[in-house]
Each structure stands twice: as structure tokens, then as C-alpha cells.
Phi, psi and omega in degrees: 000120186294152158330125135308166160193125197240109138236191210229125164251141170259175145081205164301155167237051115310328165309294168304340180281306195288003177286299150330321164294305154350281204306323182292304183332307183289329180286314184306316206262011168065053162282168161220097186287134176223176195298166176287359184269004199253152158315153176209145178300306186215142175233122200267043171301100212256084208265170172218152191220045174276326185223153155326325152283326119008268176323306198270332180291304165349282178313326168285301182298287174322305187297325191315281177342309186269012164247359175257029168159097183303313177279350165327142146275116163257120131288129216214110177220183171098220203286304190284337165259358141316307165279359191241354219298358160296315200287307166303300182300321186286026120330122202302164160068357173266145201273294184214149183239123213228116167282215207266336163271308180308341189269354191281338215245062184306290175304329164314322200271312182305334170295303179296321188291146192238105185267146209106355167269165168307125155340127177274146189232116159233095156231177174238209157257113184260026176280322174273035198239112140289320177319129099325128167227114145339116176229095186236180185227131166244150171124337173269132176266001177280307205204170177223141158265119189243162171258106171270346179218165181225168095142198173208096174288000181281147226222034194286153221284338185246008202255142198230039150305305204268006182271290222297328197240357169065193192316167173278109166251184149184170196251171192264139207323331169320269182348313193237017154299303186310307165337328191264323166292336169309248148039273175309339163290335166256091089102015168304120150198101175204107211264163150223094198278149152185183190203199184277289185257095193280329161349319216264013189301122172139321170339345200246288195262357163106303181323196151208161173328303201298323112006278169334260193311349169281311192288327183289334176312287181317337173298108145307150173111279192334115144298291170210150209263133133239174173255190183232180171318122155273110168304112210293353184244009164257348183278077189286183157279351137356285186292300177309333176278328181269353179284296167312319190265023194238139160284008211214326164264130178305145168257100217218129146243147166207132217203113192303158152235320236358338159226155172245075196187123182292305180306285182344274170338337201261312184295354176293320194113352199282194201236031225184137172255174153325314179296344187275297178333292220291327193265008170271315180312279194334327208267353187261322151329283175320307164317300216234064199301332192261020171292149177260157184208105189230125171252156162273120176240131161247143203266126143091009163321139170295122201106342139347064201254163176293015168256327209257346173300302203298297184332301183321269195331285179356279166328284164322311188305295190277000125337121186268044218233161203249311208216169170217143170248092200272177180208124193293139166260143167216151208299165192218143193284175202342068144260151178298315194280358180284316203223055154253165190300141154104049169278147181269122189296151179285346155327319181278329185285340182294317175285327172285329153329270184325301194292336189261343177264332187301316161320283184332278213303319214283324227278306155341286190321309195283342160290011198253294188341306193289327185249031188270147220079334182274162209224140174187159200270141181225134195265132170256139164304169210257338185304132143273133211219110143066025206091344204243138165225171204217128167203173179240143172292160161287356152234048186081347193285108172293110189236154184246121174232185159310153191265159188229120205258323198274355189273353196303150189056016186262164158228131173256128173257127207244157120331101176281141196231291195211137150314122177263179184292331176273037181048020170245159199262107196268165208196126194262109174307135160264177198181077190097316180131004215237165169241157200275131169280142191321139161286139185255000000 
């Protein structure tokens, strides 16, 4: 009888393409995987430690695990036992603890390891770490992730990114053309590229972003392209002018901002003022007027006072920005900013959170709205979710019909028609010109 093995990915997706990879690993050695709400021989928490709360779904994941099977070998790798890794082992039930390099070689340490002994701990200083590890995601015929960059050289004052994942690396455009045609041999299409900083690509090998993305446009098989987070001052106008002309990348941006505010900026550390912000959004407008563009904000940085929030918002409000993704800030162990003056308590970070997601919600809406009538193509997800499937435009608009078993992993050109009550945009398919009648 083959091993379970249940994993669990946190965090970004880069966590998941490499999560993913986890997972092949176990399948080559005649594992057998199942979900992670299942009994399992061994379970696999592939964590993140960008926010506190991060830490605690980490943490949270481990007891689940050690109440669905007491006897499982629990593993723990990634961003948060990288930097934490005492902190994980003391923990009822974990087994091994794997940093952010140590985990490509998992079964090795899990064959060697003895259960019931003291936690085993392997890390490394991944600040001096070079390596690449080739990471993509299989199994979804919608879409795939693949990773094109790691590390971060960048040093922002609240961010433990560049400790847990180290310098900006990447492997060279050959390496991850072959990858997209791997990817694209199984019927997949759709790519998502991303990395820690992907802007920075190229740092390894001499190449740029820009470069990347003309060759992966040429894989066949490939439809379409999106990025992942980008750095508005790595996001040239290059990209945006090839973005516009490409048949194959979408106009899909998601782009850090984290305050509207210069001071705020300035003590995060970031490379950029607001006004840089406000004219890279134009310039993608302009090009491109129908892009979706989801920014990052973070809420209650220290110094954060009701003139520099009232500031933010302000900013935000009058953003030519599609979606916001905020985030309550809480200090991360040995960052600078865990111990500059003015922290702001979460009582205070909580109504401003809200208040910054209702905005996030209005500023969606009046983008589903702008484009309701129009007609675009939308790749569907493979779920029967209740009669129901879900899929996204090339620009994102998450639209909902009756479910159709043949359209799942397909692209369809639809109608954009009405918001239903769960905020997706329902749609009359075409087919010919004609609309398909419901299956029953």
C-alpha cells in the first residue's frame, strides 16, 4: 500500500508553484497524495511569514494535521521555519523542519529521520544561497505557475523576504522557455509567472524581464500569460508598450504600493514617491484603458497618524487603480521597523483596514460595471461549484454561468451581462453568435 502524503501550501504563488513541485517529488517515489483535510502518513507545511497572521494559519495548520493522524511525520518548511525554526520545533508534533533550500530535497531528510525523537532542524543562511530551484505547478489544466525569479535584493524596512529567500536570482530564459513548453504539453493555458521581486529578473544571468517575456510569448500550445506582483519602478514602459501589443499577455497588473503617503514611503524604505506611483498607473492607462490593476496596501505602519491614513485614502480614492489588496501591518521579527516609534495599535489598524477594503470593493465594482455589455474571452475553471463554474476575462473579471462540463480548462467568448449578489458577473455565452442553452 503506497505512503500518504498530504501537502498544505501558504503564502504567494511562488509558494505554490513550489508547492507543487513538493508534490511531483512524492509521486516519482510512488506516494500517494491526498488532500490535506485527510488522514495522511505525512504532512507537508509549506509556510509564509510575510504577516502575523501568516505565522498563525502556519501554526494552526500543524495542530490540524496532528489531530487527523497523531502518528504522521509533520514537516514544516519554507519562509516561516526558515526564520523561525526553534519556534516551529517546539511545536507538539513536528517532525522536521526544512528551510527554503532544504525542502526541494525533502525525501532525503524524511528516509533519514527517526520518529519520535527530537526534532530534526535544517537550515541554511539563505541570504548566501545561489541556487535555483526550477519550480512550476501541474494538475490544473486551467492554468499553471511557473517561477521565474527568487530572492530579493531589495531591503524594505518591514519586510524578512530577503532574509527568508535570499539575493534576486533567476535561472536563464532558455531553462524556463523549456519549462513552458513542458507546461503547455499538458493541455494547460495559462502561465502565471511570478517570483519574490520578478522586475529584477535577469540579476543571475545577464537577460531582463523584458527579453523573458517576448520568448515565452513564442511557446506554443501557450494562450495566455499573466504576471504576479511587479515593482512599479521595475515595470517599465517597455513592458507596458509590449503588454499592450502582446496577443498573449493580459492586461492584468498587480503592482506593490503600500502607502499613499511620501513619508510612510519613505520610512517602508520603498524606491519610489506617490507621484511615480500615480504616473506609472497613467501610463499603463493610457496604453492599455481596460487593464485590471490590483494594488498592495499596507494599513497602520509606524507613524501612521489620522492625517497620514486620511492621506493614504485620499490618494487611493482618486487612483485609476481597479482593486486593493490591503493588509493590517504587524511588526515581523528582525525588521527595522518592528522597533521604530509611533506603532500604531490594532484597534486603531482594524476600522482603517475596513474602511480601505470598502474602497477596495467600491473601486471593483465601478470596474465589473464599465465593462458590463462587452463581449470577452474567458478561460473556465475545471469546478462544479453547486451547477455553477467561474472563470476569468483577460482582464480578470471573475464571471459566473451554468456549469458546462466541456468548457472546463476551455476559453470562451461570453457577453458581460449583470452582477449577481455574490459580486461575479454573469454572462451570456456565445457560440457563433448565438447563446448556448443551458445543460442540464
Amino acid at each position: 500500500m503506497a505512503i500518504k502524503v498530504a501537502l498544505h501550501n501558504l503564502g504567494c504563488p511562488l509558494n505554490f508553484a513550489e508547492t507543487s513541485t513538493l508534490a511531483e517529488k512524492f509521486l516519482e517515489k510512488g506516494y500517494e497524495q491526498v488532500p490535506f483535510n485527510k488522514k495522511a502518513d505525512v504532512y507537508v507545511i509549506n509556510t509564509c511569514t510575510v504577516t502575523h497572521e501568516a505565522d498563525r494559519k502556519s501554526r494552526r495548520s500543524v495542530k490540524k494535521a496532528r489531530k487527523l493522524n497523531p502518528e504522521a511525520t509533520i514537516v514544516v518548511a519554507g519562509c516561516y521555519a526558515q526564520l523561525q525554526p526553534e519556534k516551529i520545533a517546539s511545536l507538539d508534533g513536528v517532525d522536521l523542519v526544512l528551510g527554503n533550500d532544504e525542502k526541494f530535497h525533502i525525501l532525503d531528510y524524511i528516509e533519514n529521520q527517526a520518529k519520535n525523537e527530537t526534532p530534526e532542524i535544517h537550515i541554511s543562511e539563505a541570504v548566501d544561497r545561489e541556487t535555483f530551484h526550477p519550480s512550476h505547478s501541474l494538475g490544473d489544466r486551467t492554468r499553471s505557475f511557473l517561477k521565474v525569479q527568487n530572492g530579493c535584493d531589495y531591503h524594505c524596512s518591514y519586510c524578512t523576504i530577503p532574509l527568508a529567500r535570499g539575493k534576486s536570482r533567476n535561472p536563464p530564459i532558455d531553462q524556463l522557455v523549456d519549462q513552458a513548453q513542458t507546461i503547455a504539453s499538458s493541455g494547460v493555458k495559462e502561465i502565471i509567472l511570478t517570483g519574490i521581486n520578478m522586475g529584477d529578473f535577469g540579476k543571475t544571468t545577464g537577460e531582463s524581464f523584458l527579453q523573458l517575456i517576448r520568448r515565452l510569448e513564442k511557446v506554443p500550445g501557450i494562450e495566455r500569460y499573466r504576471m504576479a506582483s511587479i515593482e512599479p519602478n521595475l515595470l517599465s514602459e517597455d513592458i507596458i508598450r509590449f503588454v499592450s501589443r502582446s496577443a498573449k499577455f493580459l492586461p492584468h497588473f498587480h503592482i506593490p504600493l503600500q502607502s499613499g503617503c511620501n513619508d510612510i514611503l519613505k520610512k517602508m524604505k520603498r524606491r519610489y514617491t506617490r507621484e511615480f506611483f500615480h504616473d506609472k498607473l497613467q501610463q499603463i492607462k493610457e496604453k492599455i484603458p481596460d487593464a485590471f490593476v490590483g494594488v498592495d496596501v499596507i494599513v497602520g505602519f509606524p507613524g501612521e497618524d489620522e492625517d497620514k491614513f486620511r492621506e493614504t485614502f485620499e490618494f487611493l480614492q482618486s487612483l485609476d487603480a481597479t482593486y486593493y489588496h490591503v493588509f493590517p501591518y504587524s511588526p515581523r521579527p528582525y525588521t527595522p521597523a518592528a522597533s521604530l516609534e509611533g506603532q500604531v495599535h490594532g484597534n486603531i489598524i482594524k476600522p482603517r483596514s475596513e474602511k480601505l477594503q470598502e474602497l477596495a470593493n467600491r473601486k471593483i465594482m465601478t470596474f465589473y460595471r464599465k465593462h458590463l455589455g462587452e463581449k470577452r474571452k474567458v478561460l473556465f475553471e475545471q469546478h462544479n461549484q453547486n451547477g455553477k463554474m467561474t472563470g476569468y476575462t483577460d482582464n480578470y473579471i471573475n464571471v459566473e454561468t451554468d456549469y458546462h462540463p466541456e468548457w472546463s480548462g476551455k476559453i470562451k467568448e461570453v457577453t458581460l451581462k449583470d452582477i449577481n449578489d455574490r459580486g461575479n458577473v454573469e454572462i451570456e455565452p456565445l457560440e457563433k453568435g448565438k447563446p448556448i442553452q443551458k445543460i442540464q
